[in-house]
Residue frames as qw, qx, qy, qz and C-alpha x, y, z in Angstrom:
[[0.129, -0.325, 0.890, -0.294, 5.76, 13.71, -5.35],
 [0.719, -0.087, -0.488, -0.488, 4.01, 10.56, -6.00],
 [0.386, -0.231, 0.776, -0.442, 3.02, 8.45, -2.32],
 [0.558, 0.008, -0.743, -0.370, 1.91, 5.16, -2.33],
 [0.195, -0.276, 0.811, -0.478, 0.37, 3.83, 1.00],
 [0.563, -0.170, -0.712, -0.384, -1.33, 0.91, 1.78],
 [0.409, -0.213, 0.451, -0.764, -3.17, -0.42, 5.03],
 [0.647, -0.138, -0.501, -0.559, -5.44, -3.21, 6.57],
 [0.484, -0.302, 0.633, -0.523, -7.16, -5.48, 8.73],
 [0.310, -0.035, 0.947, 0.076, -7.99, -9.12, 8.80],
 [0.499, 0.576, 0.646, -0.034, -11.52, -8.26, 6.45],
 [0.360, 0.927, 0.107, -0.025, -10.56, -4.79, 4.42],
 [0.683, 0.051, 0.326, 0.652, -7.36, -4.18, 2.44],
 [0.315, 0.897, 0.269, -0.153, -6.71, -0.34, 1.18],
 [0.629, -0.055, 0.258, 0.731, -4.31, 1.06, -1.38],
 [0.006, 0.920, 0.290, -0.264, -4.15, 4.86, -1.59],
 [0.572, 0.192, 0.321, 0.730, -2.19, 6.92, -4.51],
 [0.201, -0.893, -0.240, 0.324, -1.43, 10.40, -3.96],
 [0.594, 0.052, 0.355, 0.720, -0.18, 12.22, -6.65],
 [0.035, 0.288, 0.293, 0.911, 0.02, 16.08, -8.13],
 [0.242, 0.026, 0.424, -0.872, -2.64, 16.80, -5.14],
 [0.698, -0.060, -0.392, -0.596, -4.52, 14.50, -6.53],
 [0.382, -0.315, 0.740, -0.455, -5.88, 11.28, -4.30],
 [0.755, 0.092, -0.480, -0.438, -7.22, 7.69, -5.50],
 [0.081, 0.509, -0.853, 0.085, -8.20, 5.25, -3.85],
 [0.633, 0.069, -0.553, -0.538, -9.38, 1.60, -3.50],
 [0.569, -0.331, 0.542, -0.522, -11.10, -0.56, -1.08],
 [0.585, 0.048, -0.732, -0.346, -11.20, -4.32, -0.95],
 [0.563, -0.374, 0.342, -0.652, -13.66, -6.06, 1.14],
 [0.856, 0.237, -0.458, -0.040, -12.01, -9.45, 1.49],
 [0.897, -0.415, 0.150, 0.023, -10.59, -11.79, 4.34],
 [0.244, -0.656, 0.674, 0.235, -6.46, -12.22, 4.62],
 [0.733, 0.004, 0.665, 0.144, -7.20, -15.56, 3.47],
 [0.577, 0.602, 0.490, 0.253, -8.62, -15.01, -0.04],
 [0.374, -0.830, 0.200, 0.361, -6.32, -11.93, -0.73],
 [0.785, 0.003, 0.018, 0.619, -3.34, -11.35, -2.35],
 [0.154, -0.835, -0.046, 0.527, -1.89, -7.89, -1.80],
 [0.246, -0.359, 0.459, 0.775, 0.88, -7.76, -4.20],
 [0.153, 0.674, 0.685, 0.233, -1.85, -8.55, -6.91],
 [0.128, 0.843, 0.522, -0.013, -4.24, -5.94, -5.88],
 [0.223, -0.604, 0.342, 0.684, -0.89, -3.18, -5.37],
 [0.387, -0.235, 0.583, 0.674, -0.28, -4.17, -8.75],
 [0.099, 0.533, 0.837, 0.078, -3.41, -3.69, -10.03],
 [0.010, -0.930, -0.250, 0.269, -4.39, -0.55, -8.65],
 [0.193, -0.635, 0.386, 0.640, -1.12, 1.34, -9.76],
 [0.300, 0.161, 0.698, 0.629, -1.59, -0.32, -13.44],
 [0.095, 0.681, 0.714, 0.134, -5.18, 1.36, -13.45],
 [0.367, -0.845, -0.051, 0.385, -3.59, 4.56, -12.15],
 [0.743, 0.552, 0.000, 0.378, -1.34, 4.30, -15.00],
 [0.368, -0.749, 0.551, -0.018, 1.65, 4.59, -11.97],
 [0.786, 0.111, -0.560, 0.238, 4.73, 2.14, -12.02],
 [0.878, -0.357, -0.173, 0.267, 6.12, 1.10, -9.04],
 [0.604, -0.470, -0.140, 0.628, 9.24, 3.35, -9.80],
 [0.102, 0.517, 0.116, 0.842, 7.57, 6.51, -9.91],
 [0.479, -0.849, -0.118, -0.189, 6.53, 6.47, -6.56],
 [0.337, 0.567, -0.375, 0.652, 8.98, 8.53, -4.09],
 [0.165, -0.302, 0.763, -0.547, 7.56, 7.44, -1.10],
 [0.554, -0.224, -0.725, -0.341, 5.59, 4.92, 0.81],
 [0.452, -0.342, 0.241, -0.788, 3.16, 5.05, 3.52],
 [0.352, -0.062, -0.930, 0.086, 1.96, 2.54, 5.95],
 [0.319, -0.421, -0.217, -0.821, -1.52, 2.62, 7.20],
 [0.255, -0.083, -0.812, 0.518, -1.55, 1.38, 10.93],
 [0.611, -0.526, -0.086, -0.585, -5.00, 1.06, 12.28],
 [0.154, -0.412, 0.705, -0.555, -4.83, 0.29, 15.87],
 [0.728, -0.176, 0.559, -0.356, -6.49, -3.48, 15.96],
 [0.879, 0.463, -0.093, 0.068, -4.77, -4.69, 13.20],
 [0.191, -0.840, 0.496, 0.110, -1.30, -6.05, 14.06],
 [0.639, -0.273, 0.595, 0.404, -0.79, -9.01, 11.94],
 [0.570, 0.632, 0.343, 0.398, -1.55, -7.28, 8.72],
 [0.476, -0.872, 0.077, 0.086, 0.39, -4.68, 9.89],
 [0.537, -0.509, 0.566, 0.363, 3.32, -6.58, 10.38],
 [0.741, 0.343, 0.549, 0.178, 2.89, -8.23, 6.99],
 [0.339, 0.860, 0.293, 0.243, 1.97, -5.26, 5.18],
 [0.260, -0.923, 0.254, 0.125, 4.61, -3.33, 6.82],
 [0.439, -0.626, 0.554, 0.329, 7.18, -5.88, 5.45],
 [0.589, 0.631, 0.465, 0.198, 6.27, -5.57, 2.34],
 [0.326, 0.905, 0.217, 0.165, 6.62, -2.49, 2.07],
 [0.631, -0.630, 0.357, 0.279, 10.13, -2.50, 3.93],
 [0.678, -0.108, 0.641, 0.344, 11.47, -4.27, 1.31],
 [0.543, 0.635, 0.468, 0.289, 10.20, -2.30, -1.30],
 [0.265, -0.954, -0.138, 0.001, 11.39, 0.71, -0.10],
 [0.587, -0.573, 0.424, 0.384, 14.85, -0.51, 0.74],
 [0.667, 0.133, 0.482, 0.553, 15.14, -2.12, -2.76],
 [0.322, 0.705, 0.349, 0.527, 13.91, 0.85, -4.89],
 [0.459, 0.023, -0.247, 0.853, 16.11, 3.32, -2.28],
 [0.235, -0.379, -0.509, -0.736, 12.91, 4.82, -0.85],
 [0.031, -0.292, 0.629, -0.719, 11.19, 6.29, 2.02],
 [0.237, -0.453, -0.730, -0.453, 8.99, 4.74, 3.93],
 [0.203, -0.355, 0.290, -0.865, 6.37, 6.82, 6.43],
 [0.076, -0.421, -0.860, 0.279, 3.93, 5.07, 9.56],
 [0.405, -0.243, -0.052, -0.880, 0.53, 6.89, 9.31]]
């Protein structure tokens, strides 16, 4: 089972790939503004030599003083989830 989950607040972005008991992941220490998530998603998973639809689930990392990345990042990953018929989990 291959999990994707991501996560952040308004200065740190994280995007965590959990596969075959194995665990990668990658911190970015950057402001919403200057950003782009889908980017760095797309990024990390190319370097990971994952696609997009070989993960089987997705994870949302919900730190507790972060509630408009959050919301964002949560409907992101809604939407990926729905389209590519796919759970997603709140951590």
């Amino acid at each position: 089972m291959t999990q994707l989950a991501i996560g952040g607040d308004r200065d740190e972005f994280v995007v965590r790939v959990v596969s075959n008991e194995m665990i990668r992941q990658r911190r970015w220490q950057q402001s919403t503004k200057q950003r782009n998530d889908l980017k760095s998603i797309a990024s990390f998973l190319g370097e990971c030599e994952i696609s997009l639809a070989s993960v089987d689930q997705f994870c949302l990392l919900m730190p507790p003083h972060s509630r408009t990345t959050v919301r964002v990042l949560g409907t992101v990953l809604t939407t990926i989830a729905w389209y590519m018929n796919r759970s997603l989990v709140i951590l």
